[in-house]
N, C-alpha and C positions, 0 to 999 in steps of 0.2 A: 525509462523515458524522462525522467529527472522532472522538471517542474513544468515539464508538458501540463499543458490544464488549467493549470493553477495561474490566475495574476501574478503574483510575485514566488519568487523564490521561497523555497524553507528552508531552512538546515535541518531537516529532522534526520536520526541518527539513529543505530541499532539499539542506542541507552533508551531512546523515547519508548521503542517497540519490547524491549524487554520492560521499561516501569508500568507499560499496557499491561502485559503479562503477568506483570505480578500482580498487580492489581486485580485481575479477573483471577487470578489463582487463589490470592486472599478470600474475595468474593465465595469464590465455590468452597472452600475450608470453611467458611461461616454459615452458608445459606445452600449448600448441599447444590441440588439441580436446580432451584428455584430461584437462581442468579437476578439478583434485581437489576434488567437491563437499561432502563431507565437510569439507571444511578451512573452504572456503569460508562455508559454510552457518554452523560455529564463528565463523567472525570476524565477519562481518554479524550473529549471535546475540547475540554474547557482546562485541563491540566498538562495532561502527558504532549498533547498535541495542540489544541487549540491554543493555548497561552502564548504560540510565536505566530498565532494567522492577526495578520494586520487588515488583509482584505477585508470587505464587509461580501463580497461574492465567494472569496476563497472559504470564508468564515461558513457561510449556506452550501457549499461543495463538499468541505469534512461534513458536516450533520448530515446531509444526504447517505455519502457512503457509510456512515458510522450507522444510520439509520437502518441501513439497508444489508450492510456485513457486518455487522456488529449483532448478533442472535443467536439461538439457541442453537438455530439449525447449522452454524458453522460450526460447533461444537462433536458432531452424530457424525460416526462413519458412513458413506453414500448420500448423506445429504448436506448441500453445502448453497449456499445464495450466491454464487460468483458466475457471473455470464457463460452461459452455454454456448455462445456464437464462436471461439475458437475448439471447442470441443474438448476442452482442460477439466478434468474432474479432480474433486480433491480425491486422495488415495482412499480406498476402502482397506490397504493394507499397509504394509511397512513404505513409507516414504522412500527406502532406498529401494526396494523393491521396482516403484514405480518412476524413479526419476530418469532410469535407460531410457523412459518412453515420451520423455517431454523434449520437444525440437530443440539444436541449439540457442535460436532465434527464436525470441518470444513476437504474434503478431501484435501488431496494435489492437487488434479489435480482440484478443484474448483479454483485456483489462476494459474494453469499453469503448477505447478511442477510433477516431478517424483513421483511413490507412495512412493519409498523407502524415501523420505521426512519424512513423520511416523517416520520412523526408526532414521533417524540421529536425531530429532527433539528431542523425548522421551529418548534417547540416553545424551543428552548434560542435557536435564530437571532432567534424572536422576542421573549425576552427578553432576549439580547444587546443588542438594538437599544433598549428599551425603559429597559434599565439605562445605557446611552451618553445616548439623550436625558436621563435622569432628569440624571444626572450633569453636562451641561452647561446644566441651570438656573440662574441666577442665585439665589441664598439671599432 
């Protein structure tokens, strides 16, 4: 759904989500199960991620979710903090296992949002595409 939600735009990228990961990965190499998430939740905030939010609202939206999915318990197979309202559970088993079982089309209210998310979403893609064609006319 791209910068649905958010004020402005991000460019966040796979590099942001994997310096996350290593970051909590370091974390647990040092401090075992006992992951200082406070610290952590700060530097994915304030580093990996938060260092391109301009917003001062988009800014209180990452700390929310960071507050809120960023825990222990996304860590533990069967328990996971991610909305139960599309019916999406994290895997208790091998992710390939389970990924035959997830829809092609993810709904909007599997991440949180309003339905009309669909709408603005297919809205912006199809003029995306629309501005691409324009763009490789000949004059």
């Amino acid at each position: 759904y791209g910068a649905l939600g958010w004020n402005t735009g991000y460019d966040w990228s796979e590099a942001d989500l994997h310096a996350a990961m290593t970051t909590l990965d370091s974390l647990r190499e040092v401090h075992g199960e006992s992951v200082p998430w406070a610290s952590l939740e700060y530097m994915v905030g304030a580093i990996h991620y938060g260092g391109r939010v301009t917003d001062i609202m988009d800014q209180r939206c990452l700390e929310f979710l960071l507050r809120n999915y960023l825990t222990k318990s996304s860590l533990v197979d069967g328990q996971h903090p991610f909305p139960p309202a599309g019916g999406h559970l994290m895997p208790d088993s091998s992710v390939l296992e389970c990924s035959g079982r997830f829809p092609q089309q993810e709904e909007p209210h599997t991440i949180g949002l309003h339905s009309n998310a669909d709408i603005t979403h297919e809205t912006s893609e199809s003029l995306e595409v629309l501005r691409s064609l324009a763009g490789s006319q000949a004059d």
